[in-house]
Structure formats: C-alpha cells, structure tokens
C-alpha positions in Angstrom: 102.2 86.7 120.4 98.8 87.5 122.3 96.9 84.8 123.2 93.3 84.0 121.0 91.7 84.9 124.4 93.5 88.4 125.1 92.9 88.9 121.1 88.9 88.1 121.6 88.8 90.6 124.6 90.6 93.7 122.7 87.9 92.9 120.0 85.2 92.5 121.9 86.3 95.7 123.9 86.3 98.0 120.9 83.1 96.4 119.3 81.3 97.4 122.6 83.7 101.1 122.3 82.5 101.3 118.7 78.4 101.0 119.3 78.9 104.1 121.4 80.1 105.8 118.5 78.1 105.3 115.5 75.2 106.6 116.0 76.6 110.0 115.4 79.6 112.1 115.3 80.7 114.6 118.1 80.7 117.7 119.1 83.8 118.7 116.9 86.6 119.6 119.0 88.5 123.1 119.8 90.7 123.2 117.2 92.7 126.3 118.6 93.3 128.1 115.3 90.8 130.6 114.6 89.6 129.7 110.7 86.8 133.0 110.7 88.6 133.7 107.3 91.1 130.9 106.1 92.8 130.9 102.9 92.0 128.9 100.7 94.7 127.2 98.4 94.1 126.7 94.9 97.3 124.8 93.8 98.8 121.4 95.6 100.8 119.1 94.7 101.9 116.0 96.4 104.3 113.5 95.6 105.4 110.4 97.3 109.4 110.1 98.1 109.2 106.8 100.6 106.8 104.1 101.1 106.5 100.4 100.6 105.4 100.1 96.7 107.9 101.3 94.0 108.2 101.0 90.2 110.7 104.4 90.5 113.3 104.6 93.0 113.2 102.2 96.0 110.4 101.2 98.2 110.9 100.3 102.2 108.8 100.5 105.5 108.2 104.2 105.4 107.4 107.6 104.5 108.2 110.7 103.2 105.9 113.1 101.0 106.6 116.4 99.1 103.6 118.7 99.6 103.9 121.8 96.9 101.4 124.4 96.3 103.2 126.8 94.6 104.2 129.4 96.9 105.2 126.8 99.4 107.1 123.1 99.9 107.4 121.5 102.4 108.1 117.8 103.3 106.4 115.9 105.6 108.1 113.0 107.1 111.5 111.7 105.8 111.5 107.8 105.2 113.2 104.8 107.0 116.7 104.7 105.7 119.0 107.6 105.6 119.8 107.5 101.8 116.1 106.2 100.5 114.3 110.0 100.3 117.5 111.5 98.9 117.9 108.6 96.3 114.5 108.6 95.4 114.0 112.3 95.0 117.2 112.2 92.9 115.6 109.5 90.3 112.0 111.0 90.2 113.6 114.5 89.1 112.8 116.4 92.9 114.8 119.0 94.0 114.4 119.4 97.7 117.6 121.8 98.4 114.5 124.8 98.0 113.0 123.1 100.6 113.2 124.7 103.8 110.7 122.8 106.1 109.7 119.7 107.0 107.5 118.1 109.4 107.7 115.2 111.8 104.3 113.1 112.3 105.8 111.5 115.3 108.5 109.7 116.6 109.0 106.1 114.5 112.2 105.3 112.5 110.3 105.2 109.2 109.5 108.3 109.3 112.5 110.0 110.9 115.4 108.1 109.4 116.4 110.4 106.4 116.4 113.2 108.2 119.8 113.7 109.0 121.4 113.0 106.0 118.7 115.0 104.4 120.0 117.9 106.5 123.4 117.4 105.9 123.4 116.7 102.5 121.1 119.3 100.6 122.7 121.9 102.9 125.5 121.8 101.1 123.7 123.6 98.2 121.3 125.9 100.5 122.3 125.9 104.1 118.4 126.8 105.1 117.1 123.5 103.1 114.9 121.7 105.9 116.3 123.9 109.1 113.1 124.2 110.2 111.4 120.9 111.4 107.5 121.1 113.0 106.8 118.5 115.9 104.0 117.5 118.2 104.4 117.7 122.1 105.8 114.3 123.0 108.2 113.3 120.3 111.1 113.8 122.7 109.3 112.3 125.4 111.9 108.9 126.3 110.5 105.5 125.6 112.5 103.2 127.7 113.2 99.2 126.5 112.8 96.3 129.0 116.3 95.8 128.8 116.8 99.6 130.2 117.7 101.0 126.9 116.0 104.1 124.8 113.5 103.1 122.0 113.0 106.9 121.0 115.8 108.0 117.7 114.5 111.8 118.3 116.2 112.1 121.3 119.7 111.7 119.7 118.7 112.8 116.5 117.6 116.3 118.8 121.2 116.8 119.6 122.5 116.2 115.5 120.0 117.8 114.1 120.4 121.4 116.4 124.3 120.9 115.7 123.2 121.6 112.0 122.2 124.8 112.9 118.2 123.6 112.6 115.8 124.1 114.9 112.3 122.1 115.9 109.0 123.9 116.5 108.0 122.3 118.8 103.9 122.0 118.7 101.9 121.5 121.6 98.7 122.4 120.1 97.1 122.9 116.1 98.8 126.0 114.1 98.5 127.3 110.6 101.9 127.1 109.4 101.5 128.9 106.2 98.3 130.5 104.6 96.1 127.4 103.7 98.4 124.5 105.5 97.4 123.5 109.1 99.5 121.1 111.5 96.8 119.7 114.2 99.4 119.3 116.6 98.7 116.4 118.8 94.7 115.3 118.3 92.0 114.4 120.8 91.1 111.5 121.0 87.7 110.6 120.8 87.1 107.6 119.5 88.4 104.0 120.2 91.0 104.0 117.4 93.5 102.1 118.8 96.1 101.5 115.8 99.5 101.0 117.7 101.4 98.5 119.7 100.4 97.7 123.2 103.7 97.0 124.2 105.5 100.0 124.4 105.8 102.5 126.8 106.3 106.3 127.1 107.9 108.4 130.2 105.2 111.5 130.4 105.2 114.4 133.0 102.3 112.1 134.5 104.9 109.2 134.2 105.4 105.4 132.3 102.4 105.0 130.3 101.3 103.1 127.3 102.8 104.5 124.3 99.7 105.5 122.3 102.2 107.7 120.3 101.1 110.9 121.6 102.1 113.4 119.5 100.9 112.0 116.3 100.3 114.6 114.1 98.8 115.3 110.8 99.2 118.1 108.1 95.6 119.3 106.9 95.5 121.7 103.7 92.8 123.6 103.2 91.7 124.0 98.9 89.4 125.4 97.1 87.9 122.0 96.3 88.4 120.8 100.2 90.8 119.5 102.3 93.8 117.4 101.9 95.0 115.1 104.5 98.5 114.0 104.7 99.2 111.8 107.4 102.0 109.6 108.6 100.8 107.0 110.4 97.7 108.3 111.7 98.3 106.9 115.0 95.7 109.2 116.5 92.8 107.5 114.6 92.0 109.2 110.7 88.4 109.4 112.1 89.5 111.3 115.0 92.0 113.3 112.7 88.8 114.0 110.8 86.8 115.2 113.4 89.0 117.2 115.0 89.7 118.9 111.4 86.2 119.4 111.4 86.0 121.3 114.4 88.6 124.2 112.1 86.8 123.9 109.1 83.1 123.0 109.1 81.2 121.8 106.4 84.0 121.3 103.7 84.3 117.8 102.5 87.4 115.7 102.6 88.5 116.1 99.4 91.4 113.5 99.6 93.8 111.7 102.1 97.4 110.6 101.7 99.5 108.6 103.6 99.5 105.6 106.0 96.1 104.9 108.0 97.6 102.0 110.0 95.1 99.5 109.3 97.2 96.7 107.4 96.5 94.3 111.0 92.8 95.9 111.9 90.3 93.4 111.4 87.6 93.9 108.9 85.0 95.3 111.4 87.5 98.2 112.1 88.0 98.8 108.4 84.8 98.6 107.4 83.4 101.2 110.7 86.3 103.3 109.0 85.7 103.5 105.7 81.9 104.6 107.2 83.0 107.3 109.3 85.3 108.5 106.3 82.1 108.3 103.8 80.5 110.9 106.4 83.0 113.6 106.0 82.6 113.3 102.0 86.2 111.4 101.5 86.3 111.5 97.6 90.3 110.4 96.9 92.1 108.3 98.9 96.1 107.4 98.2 96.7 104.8 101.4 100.5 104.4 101.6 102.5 102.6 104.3 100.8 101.0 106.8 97.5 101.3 105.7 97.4 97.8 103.9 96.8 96.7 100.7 93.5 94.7 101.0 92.6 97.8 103.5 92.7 100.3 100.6 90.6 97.8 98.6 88.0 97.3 101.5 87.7 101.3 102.3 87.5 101.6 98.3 84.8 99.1 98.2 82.8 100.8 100.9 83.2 104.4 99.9 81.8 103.7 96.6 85.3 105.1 95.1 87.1 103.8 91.7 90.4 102.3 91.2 90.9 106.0 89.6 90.4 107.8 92.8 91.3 105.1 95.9 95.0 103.5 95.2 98.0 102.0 97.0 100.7 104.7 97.2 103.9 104.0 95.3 107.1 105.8 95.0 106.6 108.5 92.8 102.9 109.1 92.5 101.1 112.4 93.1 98.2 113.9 93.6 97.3 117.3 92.1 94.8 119.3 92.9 92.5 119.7 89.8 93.7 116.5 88.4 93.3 113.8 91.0 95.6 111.1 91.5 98.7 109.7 89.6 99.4 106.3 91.1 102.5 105.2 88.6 102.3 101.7 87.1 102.1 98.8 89.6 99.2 101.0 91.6 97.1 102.2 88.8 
C-alpha cells in the first residue's frame, strides 16, 4: 500500500503534468504508415469473447475480441484462462478455426492466457487457425520478480507457441496489417497517462526500468463512418493512442472505442480530463470492457454527452456493428 503522502504527490505530479496539456493537442505524431490513400472499410463487426461482465458464457479478469469485417478476422487478445475464449466462443455460436490471426496488446496474463490452448485446439480442424500472432517491440523483453523469478508468460509461451508451427510478427513500429486495419505498434507517449503499476520492472537494451508496459499496442480500423479502436489495456494512454492515430488519419472522428481503458483506480480528475480529450477527437460510441471501470464508463458517458445506447460496460457476447451501433446483451444494456 502507498502511503496518503506518496498518493498526494503522484496526484499532485500529474495535476501539474496535466495543465501543460490542456490547452491544446499536439503536433500529431509520425505515424510511419503512409495513409495518402487508405482504404476505407465498410463492414466490422466486433464481438466480445472475454471480459469481466457475462450473461453468456463466463466472465473473468480479461480480454479477448473477435474483429470481422468481412473479408477479414482476426482476434485481438485471447483472455485470462486457457479454456475461457474457447468456451465462450463455443456458447455464443463463434467459429474461430477460420481465424488465422491474432494480435497481442502486450504482455499481461489476461490477455495472453488462451492462447495456447487456442492454438492447439482449433488447429486441429485448420492447422493455420491463429499461426500468425502480431506483437509490439518489448513483449519479450524479461520482467524480473524481487525474489529473482520471471513475471513475463511470453517468454515461455514464445518457445510453445513457435513449437506449434506459429510464428510472431514482431512490431517495432505502426503497420497496416490488412487493407483498412492498422496495428500502432508501440505508441509515443505524450502525455502523462500513467495507467499501470509502479512496481514492476522491465530489463530493456538501456537496462532495469519501470515497466510502463512498453509495447502496448492498439488495433485502429479505419471505416467509412470513422475509426474504431480496439484496445487491450490501453496502457499507453487512450488519449495518446488517439493522438498518435491522428497523426495516420487526420480529421476523421472517433467513431467508436472498445476494450479496456484502465481507469477502474484513476481518480475522477483523470477521468473526467479523459473523457475531455476523447470529446475532442469526436468519440461517438464507447464499449469500456475490462479495466476500464464501471463507474468510469458512466463518468466518461456523462461527460461526452453519450446515451446508455451508445457508452456501455462490455459483456461477454456483445458487439458492435458498423452501421448499427452497439449490442451490449442484457445486464449492460
């Protein structure tokens, strides 16, 4: 536990962090992908296979999402225990065995968990299903324990995983990774967002440093009504995800983010600065799963000047399609 005074310093330090930042956005960062002529996707589909909230299948501390848009799936992230994607897909009707690519936000159990046995099991019907997996530079990187253990499951799960016959792609920038769908690779980051322990630590080429998770990475798909955001964790910050999404594809409005923001503990100043800076890219639907907190996806609702129709808590089983906005299943509607 911190102490009230260490907690009333960190506050302090990104309330002063934060005045520097509101005036304006920046300058929108080099995205690296050159966008002079990007497609444009007209059909998406998104479906939740792992988060907290469930009234189908089961709910735990993760996530995993089925992105479709009709010429492509893909899933992104692969839930906390190894069976809870594969059950839940299994109940909600979802055949993943077409599916032959998934991507990794970063690191964390909850989101790498089901991978193997993902692997393993649906190649028994197609041996290509998920042989491809997209990271960020950094999600091998070792995080050592106190005790002289390793913290980081990719390592081993590196090893398994290429035994299968699959291989990573291994990011270390932003790439379009089919016509419409852009990874951003690990993002900038420019502003104070600081939504992950303080107590862990990562061994970089520079060395043992604070583990601000790195290679956090985030799916952006580009639509004919604007971009969808599918995030895992958003360690990197959703504003600075935003802005450095910007900096590919300027002037189109968010037209709707999915996933975990990791605000559940953020204090109601760092919600409500948020919920501004996502009200200035044009944020119109918002599905916050995971860690991004119940009474957070309330407050960022409130201050968005969204309805309960178009800002929900993500549940097992709910989509969003393009066209036809959000279906948030029973408990979340």
């Amino acid at each position: 536990m911190h102490s009230s005074t260490t907690t009333l310093a960190r506050l302090v330090t990104f309330l002063v962090l934060v005045c520097f930042a509101q005036a304006t956005l920046p300058t929108p960062v080099s995205s690296g992908v050159d966008v002079t002529a990007p497609a444009k996707l007209s059909k998406v589909k998104k479906t939740i296979l792992s988060t907290m909230l469930a009234d189908n299948g089961v709910g735990e501390w993760g996530f995993s999402a089925l992105i479709d848009t009709g010429d492509h799936r893909i899933l992104v992230d692969t839930g906390a225990r190894p069976q809870t994607v594969l059950q839940n897909a299994r109940e909600l009707g979802v055949d993943l065995a077409s599916v032959k690519e998934v991507v990794l936000t970063h690191n964390h159990s909850d989101h790498v968990g089901g991978l193997m046995t993902l692997r393993q099991e649906l190649m028994k019907t197609n041996p290509a299903a998920l042989s491809r997996a997209h990271v960020a530079k950094g999600i091998f990187y070792s995080r050592p324990t106190k005790t002289g253990g390793e913290d980081n499951e990719m390592i081993a799960i590196k090893k398994s995983y290429e035994a299968t016959g699959g291989a990573f792609i291994e990011h270390d920038t932003s790439a379009e990774i089919f016509p419409g769908a852009w990874l951003t690779g690990p993002v900038p980051r420019v502003f104070p967002e600081r939504n992950w322990s303080v107590t862990g630590q990562v061994r970089t080429p520079e060395g043992l440093v604070e583990d601000n998770i790195p290679e956090d990475q985030t799916l952006v798909l580009n639509t004919t009504q604007g971009l969808v955001v599918i995030t895992g964790c958003g360690h990197a910050g959703i504003v600075n995800i935003l802005t450095f999404s910007r900096g590919a594809f300027p002037n189109i409005p968010v037209h709707a983010i999915v996933g975990g923001l990791h605000l559940f503990a953020a204090t109601d100043t760092q919600v409500d600065w948020t919920a501004d800076k996502m009200k200035e890219f044009g944020t119109a639907n918002l599905i916050g799963a995971h860690c991004t907190g119940i009474e957070s996806v309330y407050r960022i609702r409130q201050r968005l000047g969204l309805s309960r129709h178009s800002a929900v808590v993500g549940a097992v089983g709910a989509t969003f399609v393009l066209g036809e906005g959000i279906h948030p299943g029973r408990l979340a509607q």
